[in-house]
C-alpha positions in Angstrom: 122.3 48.0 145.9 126.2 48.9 144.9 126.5 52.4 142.3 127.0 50.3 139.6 123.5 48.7 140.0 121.6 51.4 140.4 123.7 53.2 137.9 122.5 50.1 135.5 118.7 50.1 136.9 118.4 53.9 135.8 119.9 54.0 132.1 117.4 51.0 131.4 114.4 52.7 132.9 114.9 55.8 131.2 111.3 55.0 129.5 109.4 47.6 125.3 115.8 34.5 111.8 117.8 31.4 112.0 119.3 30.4 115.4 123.2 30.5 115.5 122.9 28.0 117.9 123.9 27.7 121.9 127.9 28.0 121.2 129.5 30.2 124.3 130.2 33.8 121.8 133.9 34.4 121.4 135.7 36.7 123.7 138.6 39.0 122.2 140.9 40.9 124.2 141.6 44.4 123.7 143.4 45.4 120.7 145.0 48.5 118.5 145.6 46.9 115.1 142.7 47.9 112.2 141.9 43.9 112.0 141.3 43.5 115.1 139.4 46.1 115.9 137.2 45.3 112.8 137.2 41.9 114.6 135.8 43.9 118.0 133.4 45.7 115.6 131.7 42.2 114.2 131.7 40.8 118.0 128.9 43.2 118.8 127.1 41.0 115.9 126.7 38.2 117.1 126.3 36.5 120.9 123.3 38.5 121.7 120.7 37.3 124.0 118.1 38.6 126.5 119.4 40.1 129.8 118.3 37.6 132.1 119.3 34.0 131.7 117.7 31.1 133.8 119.7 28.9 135.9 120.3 25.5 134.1 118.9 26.6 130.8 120.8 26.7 127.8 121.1 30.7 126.8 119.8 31.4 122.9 122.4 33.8 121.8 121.7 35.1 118.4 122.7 37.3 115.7 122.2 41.2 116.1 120.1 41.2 112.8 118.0 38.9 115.0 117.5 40.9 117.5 116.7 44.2 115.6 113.8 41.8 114.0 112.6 40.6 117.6 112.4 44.4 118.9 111.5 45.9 115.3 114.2 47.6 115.4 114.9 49.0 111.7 118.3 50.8 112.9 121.4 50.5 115.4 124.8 52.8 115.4 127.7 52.0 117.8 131.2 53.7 118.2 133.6 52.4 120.4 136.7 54.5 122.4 140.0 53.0 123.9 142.1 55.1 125.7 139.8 58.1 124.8 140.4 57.8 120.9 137.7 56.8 118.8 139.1 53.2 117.7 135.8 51.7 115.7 131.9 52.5 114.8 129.7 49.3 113.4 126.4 50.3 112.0 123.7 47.5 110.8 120.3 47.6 109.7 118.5 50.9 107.7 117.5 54.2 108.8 114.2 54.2 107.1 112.1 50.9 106.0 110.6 52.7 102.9 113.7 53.8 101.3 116.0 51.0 102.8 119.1 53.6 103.0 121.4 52.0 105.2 122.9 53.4 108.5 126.7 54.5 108.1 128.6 56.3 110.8 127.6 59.8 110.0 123.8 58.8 110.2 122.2 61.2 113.2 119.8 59.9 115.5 118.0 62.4 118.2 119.5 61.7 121.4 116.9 62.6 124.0 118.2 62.8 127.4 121.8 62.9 126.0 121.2 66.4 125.7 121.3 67.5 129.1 124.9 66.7 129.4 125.8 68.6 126.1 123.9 71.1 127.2 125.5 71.2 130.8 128.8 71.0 128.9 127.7 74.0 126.9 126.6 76.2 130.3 130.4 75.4 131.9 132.4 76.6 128.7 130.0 79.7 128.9 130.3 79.9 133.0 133.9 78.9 132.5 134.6 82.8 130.1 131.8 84.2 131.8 130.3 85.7 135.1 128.0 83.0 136.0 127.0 81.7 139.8 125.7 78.3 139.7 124.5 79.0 143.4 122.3 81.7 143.4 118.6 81.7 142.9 117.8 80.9 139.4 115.1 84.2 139.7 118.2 86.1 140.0 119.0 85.1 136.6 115.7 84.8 134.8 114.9 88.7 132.9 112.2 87.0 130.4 110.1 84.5 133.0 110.1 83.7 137.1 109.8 80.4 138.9 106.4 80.9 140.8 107.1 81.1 144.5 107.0 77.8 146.3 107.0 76.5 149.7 110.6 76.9 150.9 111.2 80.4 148.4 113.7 82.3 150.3 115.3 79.5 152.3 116.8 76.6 149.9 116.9 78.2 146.6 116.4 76.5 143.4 120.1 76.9 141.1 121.3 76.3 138.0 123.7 73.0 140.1 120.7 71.8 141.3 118.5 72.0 138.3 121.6 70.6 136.4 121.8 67.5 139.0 118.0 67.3 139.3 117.8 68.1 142.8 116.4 71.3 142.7 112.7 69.8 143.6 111.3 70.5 140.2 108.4 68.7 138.3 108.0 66.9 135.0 110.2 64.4 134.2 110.5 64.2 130.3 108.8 65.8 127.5 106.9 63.8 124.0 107.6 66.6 121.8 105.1 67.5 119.1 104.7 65.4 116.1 104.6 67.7 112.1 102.0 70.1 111.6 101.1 70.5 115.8 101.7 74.2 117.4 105.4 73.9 119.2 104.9 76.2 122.7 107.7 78.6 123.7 109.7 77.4 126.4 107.7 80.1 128.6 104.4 78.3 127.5 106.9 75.0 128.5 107.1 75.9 132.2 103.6 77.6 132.5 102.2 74.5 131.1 100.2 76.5 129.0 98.9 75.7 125.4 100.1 74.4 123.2 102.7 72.7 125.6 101.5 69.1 126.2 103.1 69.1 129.4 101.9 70.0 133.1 103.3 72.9 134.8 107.2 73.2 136.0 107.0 73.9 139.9 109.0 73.0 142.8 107.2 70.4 145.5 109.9 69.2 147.2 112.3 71.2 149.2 115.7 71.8 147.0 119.3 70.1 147.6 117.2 67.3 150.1 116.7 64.7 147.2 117.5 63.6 143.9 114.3 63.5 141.1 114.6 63.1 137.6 113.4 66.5 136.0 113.4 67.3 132.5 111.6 70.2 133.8 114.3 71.9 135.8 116.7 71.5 133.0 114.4 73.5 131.0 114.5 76.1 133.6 118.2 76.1 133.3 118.2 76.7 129.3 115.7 79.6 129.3 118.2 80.8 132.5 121.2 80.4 130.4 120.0 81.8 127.2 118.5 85.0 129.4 121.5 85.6 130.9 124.3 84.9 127.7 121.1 87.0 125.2 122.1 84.3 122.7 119.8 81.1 121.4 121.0 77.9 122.7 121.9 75.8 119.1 124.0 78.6 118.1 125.9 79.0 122.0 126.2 75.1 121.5 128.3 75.4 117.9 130.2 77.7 119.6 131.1 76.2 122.6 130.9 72.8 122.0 130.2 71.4 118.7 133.0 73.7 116.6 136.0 73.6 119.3 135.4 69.2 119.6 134.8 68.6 116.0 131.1 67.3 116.3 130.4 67.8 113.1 127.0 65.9 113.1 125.6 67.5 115.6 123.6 70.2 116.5 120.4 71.4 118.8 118.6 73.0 115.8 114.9 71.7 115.8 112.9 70.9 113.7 116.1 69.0 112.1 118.7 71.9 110.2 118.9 71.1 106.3 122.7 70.0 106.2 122.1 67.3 109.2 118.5 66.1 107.8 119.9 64.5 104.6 121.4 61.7 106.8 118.9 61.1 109.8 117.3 58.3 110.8 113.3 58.1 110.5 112.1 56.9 114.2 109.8 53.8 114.7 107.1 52.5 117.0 107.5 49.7 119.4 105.2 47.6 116.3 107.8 48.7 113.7 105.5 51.2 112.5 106.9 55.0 111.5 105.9 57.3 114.7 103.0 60.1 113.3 104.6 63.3 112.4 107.6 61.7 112.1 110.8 63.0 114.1 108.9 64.7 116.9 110.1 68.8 117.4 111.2 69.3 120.9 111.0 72.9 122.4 112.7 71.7 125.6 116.0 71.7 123.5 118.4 71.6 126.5 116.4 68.5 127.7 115.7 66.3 124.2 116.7 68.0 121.0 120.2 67.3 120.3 120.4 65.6 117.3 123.9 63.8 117.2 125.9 60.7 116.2 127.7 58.1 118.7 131.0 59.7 117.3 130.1 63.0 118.4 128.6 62.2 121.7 131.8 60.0 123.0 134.1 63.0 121.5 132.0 65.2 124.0 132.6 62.7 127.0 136.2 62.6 126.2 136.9 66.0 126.0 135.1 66.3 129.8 137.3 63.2 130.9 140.7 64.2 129.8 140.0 67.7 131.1 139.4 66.0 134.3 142.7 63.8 134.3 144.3 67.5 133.9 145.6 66.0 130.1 143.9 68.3 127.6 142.3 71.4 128.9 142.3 73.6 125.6 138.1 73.1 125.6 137.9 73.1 129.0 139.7 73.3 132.2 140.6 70.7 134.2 138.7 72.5 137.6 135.7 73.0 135.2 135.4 69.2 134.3 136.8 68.3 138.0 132.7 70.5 139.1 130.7 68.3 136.3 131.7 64.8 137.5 131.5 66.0 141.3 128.6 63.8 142.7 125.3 66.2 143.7 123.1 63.6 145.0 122.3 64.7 148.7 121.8 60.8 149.5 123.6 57.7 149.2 120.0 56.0 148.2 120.0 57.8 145.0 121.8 57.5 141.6 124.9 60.1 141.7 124.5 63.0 139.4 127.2 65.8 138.3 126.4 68.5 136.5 124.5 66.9 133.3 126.1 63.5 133.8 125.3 60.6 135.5 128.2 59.4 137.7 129.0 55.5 138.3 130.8 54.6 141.4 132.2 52.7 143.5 131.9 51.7 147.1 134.7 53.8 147.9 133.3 56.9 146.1 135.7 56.5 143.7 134.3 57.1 140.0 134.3 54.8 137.7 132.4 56.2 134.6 130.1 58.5 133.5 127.4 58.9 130.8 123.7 59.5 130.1 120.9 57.5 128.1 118.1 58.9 126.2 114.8 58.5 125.1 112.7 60.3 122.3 109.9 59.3 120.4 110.8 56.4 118.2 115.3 56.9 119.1 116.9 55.4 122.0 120.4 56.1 123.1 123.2 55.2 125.4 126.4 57.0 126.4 129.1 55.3 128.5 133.0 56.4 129.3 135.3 54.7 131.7 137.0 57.3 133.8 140.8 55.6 134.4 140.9 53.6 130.8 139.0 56.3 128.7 136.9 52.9 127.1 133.7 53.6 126.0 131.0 53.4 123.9 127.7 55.3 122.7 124.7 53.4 120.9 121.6 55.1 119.3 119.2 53.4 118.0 115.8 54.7 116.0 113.3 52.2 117.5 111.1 52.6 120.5 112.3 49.3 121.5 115.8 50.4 121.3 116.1 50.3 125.0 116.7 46.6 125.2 118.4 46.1 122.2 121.1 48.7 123.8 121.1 46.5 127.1 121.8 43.1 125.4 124.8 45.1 123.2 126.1 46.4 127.1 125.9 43.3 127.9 128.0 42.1 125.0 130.8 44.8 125.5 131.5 43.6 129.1 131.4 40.2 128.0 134.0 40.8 124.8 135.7 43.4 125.6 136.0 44.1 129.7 134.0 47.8 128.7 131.2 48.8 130.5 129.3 47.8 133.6 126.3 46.0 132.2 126.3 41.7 133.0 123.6 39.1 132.4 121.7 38.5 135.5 120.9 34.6 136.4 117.7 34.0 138.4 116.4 30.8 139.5 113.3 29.3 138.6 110.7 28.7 141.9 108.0 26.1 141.4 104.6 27.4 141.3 101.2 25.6 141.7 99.0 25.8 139.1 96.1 26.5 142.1 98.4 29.6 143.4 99.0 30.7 139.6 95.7 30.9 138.9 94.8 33.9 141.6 97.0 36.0 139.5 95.4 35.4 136.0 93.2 38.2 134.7 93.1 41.6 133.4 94.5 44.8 135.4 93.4 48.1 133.9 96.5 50.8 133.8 96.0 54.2 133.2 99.3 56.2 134.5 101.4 56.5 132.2 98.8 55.5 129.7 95.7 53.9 129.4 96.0 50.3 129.0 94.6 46.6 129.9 97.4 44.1 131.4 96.1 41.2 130.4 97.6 37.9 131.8 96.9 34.3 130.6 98.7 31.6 132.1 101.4 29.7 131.1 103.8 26.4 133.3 105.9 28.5 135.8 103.9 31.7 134.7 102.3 33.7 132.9 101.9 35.8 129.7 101.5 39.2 129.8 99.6 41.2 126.3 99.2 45.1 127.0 99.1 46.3 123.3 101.0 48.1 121.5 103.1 48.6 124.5 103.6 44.6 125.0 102.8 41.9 123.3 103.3 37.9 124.4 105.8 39.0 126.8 106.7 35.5 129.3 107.2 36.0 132.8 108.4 33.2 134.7 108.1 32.4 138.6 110.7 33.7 141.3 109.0 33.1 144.4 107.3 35.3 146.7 104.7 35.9 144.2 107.2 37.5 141.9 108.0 37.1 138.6 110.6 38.5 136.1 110.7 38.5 132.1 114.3 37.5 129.9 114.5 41.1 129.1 114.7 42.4 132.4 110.8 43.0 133.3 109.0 42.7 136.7 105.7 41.7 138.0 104.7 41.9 141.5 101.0 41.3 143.1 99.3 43.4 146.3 96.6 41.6 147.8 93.7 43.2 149.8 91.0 41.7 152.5 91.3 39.0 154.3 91.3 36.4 151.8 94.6 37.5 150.1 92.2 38.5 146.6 95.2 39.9 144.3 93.9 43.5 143.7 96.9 45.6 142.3 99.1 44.5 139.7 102.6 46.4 139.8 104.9 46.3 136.6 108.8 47.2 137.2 107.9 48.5 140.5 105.9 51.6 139.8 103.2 51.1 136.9 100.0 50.1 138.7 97.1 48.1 137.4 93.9 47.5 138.6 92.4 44.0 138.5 88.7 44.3 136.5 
């Protein structure tokens, strides 16, 4: 699997109307004028379709009102860059059903995972004015908490550049935050897993700098590091750093919401439409999920890293400081590449072709994406728990319109299936990591239909062969058999959710 692939694979796992007809969507070359980059701006509104496309099939593209109503998705913000200069946002639908407000450009989302970038861009400016060795045992460091002793303590030590690229071996990979009215831990009571934190414990069970592993945890570790060592809270080190000196002016890491950014948010929703309970959750792990932040702000943030690192504008930051954050960490070549708080897309030559982060919080998805050599790019946030897939189809729009992006439709072939051989598969597979659910599976010509509610519901999954099947939006099923029969006994959903046939 090429960078780009995997690079694709791991923003859409971080992490479920009249027809416009079957007309190829219209294409536009990139442009500078105000019309037609208004004309850009309304490309992204129609042309959408699911992610996968069958081979002799005739593709459904629709309109992206369409597609908010097929994912319930009340809400979508976009802002586009060319040549690192902000050249267009495009909002559509409303950030809260009751009220019907509609989204504009200053309208602030949460930006889960998008945080951990901002925040890594907020530790360099401080390292960059500061005495601060990204090396050194984090313990070192720490004056108000210390990581509990592991396996390899005193040999490979755990650092803030490997807690920053996740490969410091830490646990937990994201947090659920705490809904209105429920006790919010300290970030102590965060890595102790101790109540009220709804979260295990933060340790270290694999041996740091020999693999890469997603861990909200260890960049929790690094904020409580950071704020011990600069005395000094992180939202207010952020304005300082990051938010004042790049003009992100909607933008901030207060939590619960601060009162000038809260009289334009978004309300998030459930994967059914419905308003997530409590509301915008409150996220302790601030560094990890609790910037709250506008596509504007976050591409202004990306550019700021990129033109550093082209050596073009280095009043934020310098040009060796932005040159350590896109320098790949990942200890494999099997792995995603990770910089310090970014993910890094290359090619097969090493060279790097973009950067960005997505992100996930209850009920607001998000997706942040610079090219490296043009400075085009684009963020998306969305406040639906679906978001996720409307964000893919848009990606997929970009590359297709506008040459932006690394996202492209995926064409798989249909494989005939017996309806004998189909019917070993039908049935009901009880899940219960992540959550407790039942997978239930009736059949359908060339397939099956998968209900797991609230989580899915009349999802299609057609045949590929090798007793694999895929859905349109990107969704696989696979099937483990046990004894000597062949009985289908496990169930495996986008290769690591596990069900249990009843």
């Amino acid at each position: 699997m090429t960078s780009t692939k995997i690079f694709a694979s791991l923003t859409l796992s971080l992490c479920l109307v009249s027809l416009l007809g079957c007309a190829e969507p219209e294409n536009l070359p990139a442009s500078t004028s105000p019309a037609e980059e208004s004309k850009e701006a309304d490309l992204l509104k129609t042309g959408l379709t699911e992610r996968i496309r069958i081979e002799g099939q005739e593709v459904d593209y629709q309109s992206l009102e369409q597609r908010q109503a097929h994912y319930d998705v009340p809400g979508v913000s976009v802002a586009f860059m060319r040549n690192g200069q902000l050249a267009w946002t495009m909002q559509s639908g409303v950030k809260d059903l009751t009220t019907g407000l509609v989204v504009d450009e200053t309208t602030v989302f949460q930006a889960g995972s998008i945080s951990k970038p901002a925040f890594a861009a907020v530790l360099m400016k401080y390292r960059q004015d500061n005495p601060l060795d990204l090396d050194v045992d984090v313990n070192t460091l720490l004056t108000s908490w210390q990581l509990p002793e592991h396996e390899w303590t005193g040999q490979d030590v755990v650092s803030l550049r490997r807690l920053l690229s996740h490969t410091a071996g830490t646990t937990v990979h994201g947090f659920p935050g705490y809904a209105a009215g429920e006790p919010v831990p300290t970030l102590q009571q965060v890595l102790e897993g101790a109540f009220p934190a709804n979260t295990d414990a933060v340790v270290v069970d694999i041996k740091p700098s020999t693999q890469m592993r997603y861990s909200g945890g260890g960049t929790t570790l690094a904020q409580l590091t950071l704020q011990d060592v600069a005395n000094e809270p992180l939202p207010v080190m952020s304005q300082r750093l990051l938010f004042t000196p790049l003009g992100m002016t909607s933008s901030g890491f207060e939590q619960p919401i601060s009162t000038n950014l809260s009289n334009n948010m978004a309300t998030p929703y459930d994967g059914d439409g419905s308003p997530i309970k409590g509301g915008a959750h409150t996220y302790a792990t601030l560094a990890a999920a609790g910037m709250w932040s506008t596509p504007s702000d976050m591409l202004k943030m990306a550019s700021g890293v990129r033109s550093a690192y082209l050596g073009q504008k280095t009043d934020w930051i310098s040009q060796a400081t932005a040159r350590e954050m896109l320098t790949n960490n990942t200890p494999t070549n099997k792995a995603p590449n990770v910089g310090i708080g970014f993910f890094i897309n290359m090619d097969d030559n090493g060279e790097i072709l973009g950067f960005g982060h997505g992100g996930a919080d209850a009920g607001f998805m998000s997706q942040l994406y610079l090219e490296l050599d043009t400075g085009n790019g684009y963020a998306i946030m969305t406040n639906g728990n679906n978001g996720m897939q409307l964000i893919s189809e848009l990606e997929i729009r970009l590359k297709e319109a506008l040459d932006v992006g690394y996202s492209e439709a995926e064409v798989k072939k249909l494989v005939p299936i017996s309806q004998k051989e189909l019917t070993k598969y039908i049935g009901t597979y009880v899940v219960t990591t992540p959550v407790n659910v039942d997978v239930v599976l009736q059949e359908m010509t060339d397939g099956f239909m998968i209900n797991a509610l609230p989580y899915i519901e009349n999802e299609r999954y057609f045949h590929e062969g090798g007793g694999r099947f895929f859905a349109k939006n990107g969704s696989s099923v696979r099937f483990e058999m046990e004894g000597e029969n062949g009985q289908v006994k496990t169930l495996v959903m986008d290769g690591n959710i596990r069900g249990v046939r009843e």
